[in-house]
PLY file of the C-alpha trace (Angstrom):
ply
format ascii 1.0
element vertex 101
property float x
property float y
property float z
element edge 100
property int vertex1
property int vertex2
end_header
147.50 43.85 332.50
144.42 43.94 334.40
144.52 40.48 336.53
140.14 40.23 336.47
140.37 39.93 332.25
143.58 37.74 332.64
141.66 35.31 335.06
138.56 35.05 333.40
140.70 34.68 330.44
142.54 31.61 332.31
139.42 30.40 333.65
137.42 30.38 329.76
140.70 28.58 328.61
140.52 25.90 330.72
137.27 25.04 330.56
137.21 25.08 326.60
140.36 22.52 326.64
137.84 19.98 328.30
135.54 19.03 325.25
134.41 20.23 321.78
131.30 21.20 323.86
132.61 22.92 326.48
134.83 24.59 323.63
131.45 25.99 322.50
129.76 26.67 325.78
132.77 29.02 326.22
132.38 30.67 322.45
128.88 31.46 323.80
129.65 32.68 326.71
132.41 35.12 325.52
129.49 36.72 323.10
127.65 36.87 326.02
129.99 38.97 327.25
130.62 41.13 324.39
127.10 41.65 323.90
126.40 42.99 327.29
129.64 44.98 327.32
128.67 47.06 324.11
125.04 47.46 325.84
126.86 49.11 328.38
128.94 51.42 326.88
126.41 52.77 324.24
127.44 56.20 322.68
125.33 58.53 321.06
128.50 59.97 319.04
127.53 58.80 315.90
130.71 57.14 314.58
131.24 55.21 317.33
127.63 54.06 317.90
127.86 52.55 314.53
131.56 50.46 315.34
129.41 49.42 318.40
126.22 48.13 316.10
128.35 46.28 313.98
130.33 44.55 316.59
127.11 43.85 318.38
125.90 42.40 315.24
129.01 40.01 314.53
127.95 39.15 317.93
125.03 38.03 317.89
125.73 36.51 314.61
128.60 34.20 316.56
126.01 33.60 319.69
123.60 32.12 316.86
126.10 29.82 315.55
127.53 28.94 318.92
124.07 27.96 320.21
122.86 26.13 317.01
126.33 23.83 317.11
125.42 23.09 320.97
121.66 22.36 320.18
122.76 19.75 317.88
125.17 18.38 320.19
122.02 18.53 322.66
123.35 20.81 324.92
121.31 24.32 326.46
123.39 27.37 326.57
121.70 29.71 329.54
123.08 33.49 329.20
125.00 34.25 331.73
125.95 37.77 331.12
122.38 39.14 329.13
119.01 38.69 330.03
117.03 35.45 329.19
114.55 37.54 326.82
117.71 39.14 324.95
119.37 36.03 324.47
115.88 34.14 323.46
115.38 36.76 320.73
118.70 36.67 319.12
118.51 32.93 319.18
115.25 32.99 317.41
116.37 36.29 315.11
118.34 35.72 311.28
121.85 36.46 310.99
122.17 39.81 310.19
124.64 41.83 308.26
126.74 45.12 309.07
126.22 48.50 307.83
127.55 48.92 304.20
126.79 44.99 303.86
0 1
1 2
2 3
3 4
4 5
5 6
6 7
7 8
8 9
9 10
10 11
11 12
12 13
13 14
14 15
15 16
16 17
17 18
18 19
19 20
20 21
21 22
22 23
23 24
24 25
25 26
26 27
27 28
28 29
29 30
30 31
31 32
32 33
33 34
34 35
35 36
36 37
37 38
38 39
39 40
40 41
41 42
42 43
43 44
44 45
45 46
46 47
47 48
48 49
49 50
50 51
51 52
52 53
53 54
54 55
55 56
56 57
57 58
58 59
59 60
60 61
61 62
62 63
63 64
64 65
65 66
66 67
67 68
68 69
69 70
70 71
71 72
72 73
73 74
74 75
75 76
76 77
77 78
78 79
79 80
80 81
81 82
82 83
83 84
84 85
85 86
86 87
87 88
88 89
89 90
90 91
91 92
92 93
93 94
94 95
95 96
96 97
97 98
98 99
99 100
């Protein structure tokens, strides 16, 4: 187990138990996370770089949706994990679909 994951784990737990919108604040944030991670490991072995694309997709796709429910709960998400301009152009972008979609 490595204790960092488990306590940031922990710590995203407990905040989303406090309200539907901290519930969403911390499905944000976890995209965040997962978007950022994926920019840092990019591959240029083909097969993976596509698992990687798709993932950052779904991603993005669940950051949009996060956001959106918090908007209309009047709540701002700030990215915590990605830049500001990332996070302001996949908040302004479409869904999008995987490869093979």
């Amino acid at each position: 187990m490595n204790p960092d994951l488990q306590l940031l784990y922990d710590d995203l737990i407990a905040q989303g138990n406090q309200s539907l919108e901290a519930a969403l604040t911390v499905g944000a944030t976890i995209e965040d996370l997962d978007i950022a991670d994926l920019q840092q490991r990019a591959t240029d072995t083909p097969d993976i770089a596509l698992v990687y694309a798709n993932l950052e997709k779904g991603s993005r796709n669940h950051m949009r949706a996060f956001v959106r429910n918090l908007d209309q709960r009047g709540v701002a998400y700030s990215p915590v994990y990605i830049s500001q301009a990332d996070f302001d152009a996949i908040v302004s972008s479409s869904m999008q679909q995987g490869a093979g979609s």
